[in-house]
N, C-alpha and C positions, 0 to 999 in steps of 0.2 A: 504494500500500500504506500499511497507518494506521499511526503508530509505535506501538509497542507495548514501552513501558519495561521491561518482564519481559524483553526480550533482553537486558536490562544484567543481567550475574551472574557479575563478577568474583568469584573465592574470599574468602569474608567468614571465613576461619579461619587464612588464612596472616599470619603478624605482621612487622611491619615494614616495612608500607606508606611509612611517610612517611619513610624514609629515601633513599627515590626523591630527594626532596631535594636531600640532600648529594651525590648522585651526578650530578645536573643541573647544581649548579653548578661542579662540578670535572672533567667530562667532556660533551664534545660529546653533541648529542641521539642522534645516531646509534652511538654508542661505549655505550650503559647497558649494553645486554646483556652485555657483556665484562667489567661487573663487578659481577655480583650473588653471585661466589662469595666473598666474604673477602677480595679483594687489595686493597681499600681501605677505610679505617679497618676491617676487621672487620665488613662490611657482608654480609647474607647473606640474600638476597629471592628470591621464588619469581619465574621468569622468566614465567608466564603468566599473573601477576598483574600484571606491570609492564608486559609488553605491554595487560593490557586499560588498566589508567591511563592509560600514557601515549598508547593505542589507534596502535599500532607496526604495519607491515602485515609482510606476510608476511616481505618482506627484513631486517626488524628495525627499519627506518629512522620514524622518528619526525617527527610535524607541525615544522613549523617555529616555529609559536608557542612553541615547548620550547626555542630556544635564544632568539627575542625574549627571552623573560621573565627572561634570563638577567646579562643587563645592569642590571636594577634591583636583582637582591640576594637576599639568602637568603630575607629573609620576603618578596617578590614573590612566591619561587619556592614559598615554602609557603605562599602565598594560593593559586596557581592548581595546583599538586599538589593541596592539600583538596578545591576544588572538581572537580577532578577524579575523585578518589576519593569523592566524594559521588555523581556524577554515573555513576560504572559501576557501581553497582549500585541498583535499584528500592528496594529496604531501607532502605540510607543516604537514599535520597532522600527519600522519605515519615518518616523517623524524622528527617531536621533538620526537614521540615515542620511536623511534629507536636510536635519541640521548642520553634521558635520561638513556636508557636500556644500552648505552656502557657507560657509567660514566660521561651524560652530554658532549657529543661531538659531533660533527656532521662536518663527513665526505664529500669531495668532491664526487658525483658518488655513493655514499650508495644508499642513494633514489634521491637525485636530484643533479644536475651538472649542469656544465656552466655558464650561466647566470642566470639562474634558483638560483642557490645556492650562487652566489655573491650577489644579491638582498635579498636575504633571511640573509647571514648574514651581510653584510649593515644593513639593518631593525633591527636586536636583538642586534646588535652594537649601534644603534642610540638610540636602546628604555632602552640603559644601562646597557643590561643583559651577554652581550660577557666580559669573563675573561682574555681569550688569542684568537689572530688571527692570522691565518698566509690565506696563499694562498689553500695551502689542506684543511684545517680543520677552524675548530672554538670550543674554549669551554666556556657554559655559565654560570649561575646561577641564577634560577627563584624565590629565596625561597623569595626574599620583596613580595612578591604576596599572600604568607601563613602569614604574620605577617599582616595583612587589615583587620579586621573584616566586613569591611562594601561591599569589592569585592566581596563573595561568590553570595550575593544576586542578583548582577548586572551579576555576570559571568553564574547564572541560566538563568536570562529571555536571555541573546546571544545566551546560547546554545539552547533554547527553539526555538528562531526563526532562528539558522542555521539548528539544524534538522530536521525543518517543511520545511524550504527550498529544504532539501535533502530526503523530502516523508515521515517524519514521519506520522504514521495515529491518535497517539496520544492513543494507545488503552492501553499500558501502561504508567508509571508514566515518566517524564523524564531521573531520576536517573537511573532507573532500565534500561530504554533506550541505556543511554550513558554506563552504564556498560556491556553491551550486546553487543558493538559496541567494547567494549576496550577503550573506551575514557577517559578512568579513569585513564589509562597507560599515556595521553599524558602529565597529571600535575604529573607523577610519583607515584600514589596513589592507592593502593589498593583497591576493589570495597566499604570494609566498612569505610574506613578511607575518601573516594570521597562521600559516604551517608553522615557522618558525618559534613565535612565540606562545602558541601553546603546546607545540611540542617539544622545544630547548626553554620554554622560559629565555628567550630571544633579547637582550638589551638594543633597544632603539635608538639611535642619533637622533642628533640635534632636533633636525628638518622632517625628522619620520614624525616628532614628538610634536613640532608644531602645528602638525594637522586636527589636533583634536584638542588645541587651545583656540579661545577666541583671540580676536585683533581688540587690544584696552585699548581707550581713549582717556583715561583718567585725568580729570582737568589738571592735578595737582603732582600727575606722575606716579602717586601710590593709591590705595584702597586699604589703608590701615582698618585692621580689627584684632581686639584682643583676644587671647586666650588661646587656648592649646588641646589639639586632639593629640591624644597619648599613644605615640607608636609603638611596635612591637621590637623587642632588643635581641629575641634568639637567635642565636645558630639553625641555618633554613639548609637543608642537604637541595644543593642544586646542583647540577651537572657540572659548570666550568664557571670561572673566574673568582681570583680573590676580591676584586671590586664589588660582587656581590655582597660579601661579606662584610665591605670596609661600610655599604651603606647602612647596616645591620647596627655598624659601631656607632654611626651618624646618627641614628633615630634615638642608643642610648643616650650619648653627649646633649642632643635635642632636650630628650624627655629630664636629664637631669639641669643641666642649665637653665630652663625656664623654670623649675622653681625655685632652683636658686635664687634667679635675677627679680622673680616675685616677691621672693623674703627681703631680699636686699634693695629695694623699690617698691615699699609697699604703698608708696602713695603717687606710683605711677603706671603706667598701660605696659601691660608686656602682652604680644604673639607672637605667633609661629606661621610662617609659609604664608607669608604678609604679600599679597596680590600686588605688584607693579606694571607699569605699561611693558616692561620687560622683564618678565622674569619673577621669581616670587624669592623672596627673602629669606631666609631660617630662620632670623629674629627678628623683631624691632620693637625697642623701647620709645616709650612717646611721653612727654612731659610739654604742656605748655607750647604747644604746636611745634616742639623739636624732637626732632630723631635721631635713634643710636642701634645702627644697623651691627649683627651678631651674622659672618658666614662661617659654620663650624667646616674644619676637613680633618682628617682621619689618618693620615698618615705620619709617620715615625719618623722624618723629615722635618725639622722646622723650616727648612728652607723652603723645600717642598710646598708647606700650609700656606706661608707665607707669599710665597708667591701665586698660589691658586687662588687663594682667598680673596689676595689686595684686586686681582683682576678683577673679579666678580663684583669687590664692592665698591670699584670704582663706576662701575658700570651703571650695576642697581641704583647707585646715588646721582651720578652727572650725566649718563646715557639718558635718563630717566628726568633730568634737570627738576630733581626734587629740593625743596628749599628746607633750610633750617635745617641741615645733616651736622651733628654736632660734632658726633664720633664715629669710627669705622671699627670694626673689631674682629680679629680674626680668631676663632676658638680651636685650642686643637689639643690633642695628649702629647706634644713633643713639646720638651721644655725648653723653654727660650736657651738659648746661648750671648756670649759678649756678642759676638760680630751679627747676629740678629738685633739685637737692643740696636747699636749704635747707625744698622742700617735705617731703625725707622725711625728712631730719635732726629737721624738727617732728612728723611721724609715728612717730617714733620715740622723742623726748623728751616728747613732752605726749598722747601717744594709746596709747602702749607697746607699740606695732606694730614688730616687728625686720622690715624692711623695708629691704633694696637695690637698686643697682643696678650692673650688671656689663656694660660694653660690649665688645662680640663685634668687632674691626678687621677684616671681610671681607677686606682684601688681603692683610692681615698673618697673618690665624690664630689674632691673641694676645687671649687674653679678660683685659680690663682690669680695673683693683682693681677694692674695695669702694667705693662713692659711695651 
């Protein structure tokens, strides 16, 4: 039998989809049904909408992939909720299509309207990915979804049981499936680049990555917001590269230096993965319409950090021609040396670049002065 994506037709009018969420990470997969009524936080979802996401059989009991994904953290879990929710209904699926294809935007009335399309961007709002919204439109950016090495594998077995749902016979492979269908279009990916990354867990360049970010126009050059989604710190067993790894190292220093820099600024704005017209931030601190940009790197190199660092954040700040940039800061676990100090002490005194550096003591916890 051919799949036939018109059997995906979860209710597109019931709202508060994506609190599925909150309820996946604080209650077993098999426990959701028991609390779509209010008795936690005030949470209140239609049950025949949650069974089609979370595609629950008839006992109520849910994929196993719903408690895997559960152990990396909230925005895993609202990686792979979205694309779930994209994926049970035909709608959603052709309307990210047709988004990505106009530069990551999605129109009122393209393919869905109404209410229809206020739930839908509600949801890519809530799950973090809306860059600008207005009433017509919305535009997002999917690409944290390609920097996970450990999502590809969980987003195979979803798609595995949404397009058995929608009649697949299974007589070919999945991959070859989903590219036969054009589903490879809806993560913005070409059929060998969609082989690749669900079958290697594939690291994308630059220009691959920019296809399923919008174009900012940010009057002010940034989209400051505070606060922090908590990423996951383990060891992920993937096929090939240490870089995979080192980003592993990057989401700890993240997760621990924001609350550091919270305790130590408590009377001012700290976030994380801070929206620019180019680019998104690791940190920024905000006091009094000034800014103090944090790019953490990972490498055993101070030289190394320092020069990958200062590029970025010369970037993020003047590419960007954001005003009021007070300080630049580059975080990393290799400890300063003399002939590092006294290169940016001269980048600071004869070039008028406020440029530091702040070392992260991985045993310790404790992020080090200003150097």
């Amino acid at each position: 039998m051919a799949t036939n994506l018109n059997k995906l037709k979860v209710s597109l009018t019931k709202h508060g989809a994506h609190k599925i969420a909150d309820l996946l990470l604080h209650f077993d997969k098999d426990d959701i049904l028991n609390h779509l009524d209010g008795d936690y936080m005030d949470i209140n979802i239609d049950a025949a909408q949650t069974r089609a996401i979370l595609s629950l059989n008839a006992k109520g009991n849910a994929p196993d992939l719903w408690n895997e994904i559960k152990k990396y953290g909230l925005e895993d879990i609202f990686d792979l909720v979205f694309i779930a929710i994209v994926f049970s209904h035909v709608d959603f699926i052709n309307a990210l299509k047709k988004g990505i294809s106009d530069g990551c935007i999605i129109r009122r009335g393209d393919v869905i309207a109404g209410k229809v399309y206020t739930n839908f961007a509600h949801i890519v709002d809530q799950f973090g990915f809306v860059i600008e919204h207005s009433s017509d439109y919305f535009t997002f950016d999917i690409s944290r979804i390609f920097y996970k090495y450990y999502i590809p594998e969980l987003v195979t077995k979803l798609l595995n049981i949404k397009l058995t749902e929608a009649g697949w016979d299974k007589q070919n492979s999945l991959v070859d499936e989903c590219i036969r269908l054009d589903l490879n279009h809806v993560f913005g990916l070409e059929p060998n680049e969609f082989r690749e990354w669900l079958s290697e867990a594939k690291e994308f360049d630059d220009q691959q990555i920019e296809r399923v970010k919008s174009k900012r126009n940010f009057a002010t050059g940034i989209k400051f917001k505070s606060g922090h989604n908590s990423k996951f710190e383990g060891i992920i067993d993937v096929k090939t590269s240490t870089q995979r790894t080192a980003t592993l190292l990057h989401n700890k220093i993240q997760n621990e230096v924001y609350k550091i820099l919270v305790c130590e600024y408590p009377n001012q704005e700290v976030g994380t993965e801070v929206h620019t017209n180019f680019g998104s931030i690791d940190i920024v601190r905000k006091f009094d319409n000034c800014y103090i940009f944090y790019e953490i790197k990972t490498s055993h190199s101070i030289k190394s950090n320092i020069r990958q660092g200062l590029s970025q954040l010369l970037e993020y700040a003047y590419w960007n021609e954001i005003q009021n940039i007070t300080e630049l800061i580059i975080i990393g676990p290799s400890p300063s040396i003399e002939s590092s100090r006294k290169y940016l002490q001269r980048l600071r005194t004869e070039f008028k670049i406020p440029v530091y550096f702040r070392c992260y003591d991985l045993d310790s916890s404790i992020l080090g002065a200003y150097e």
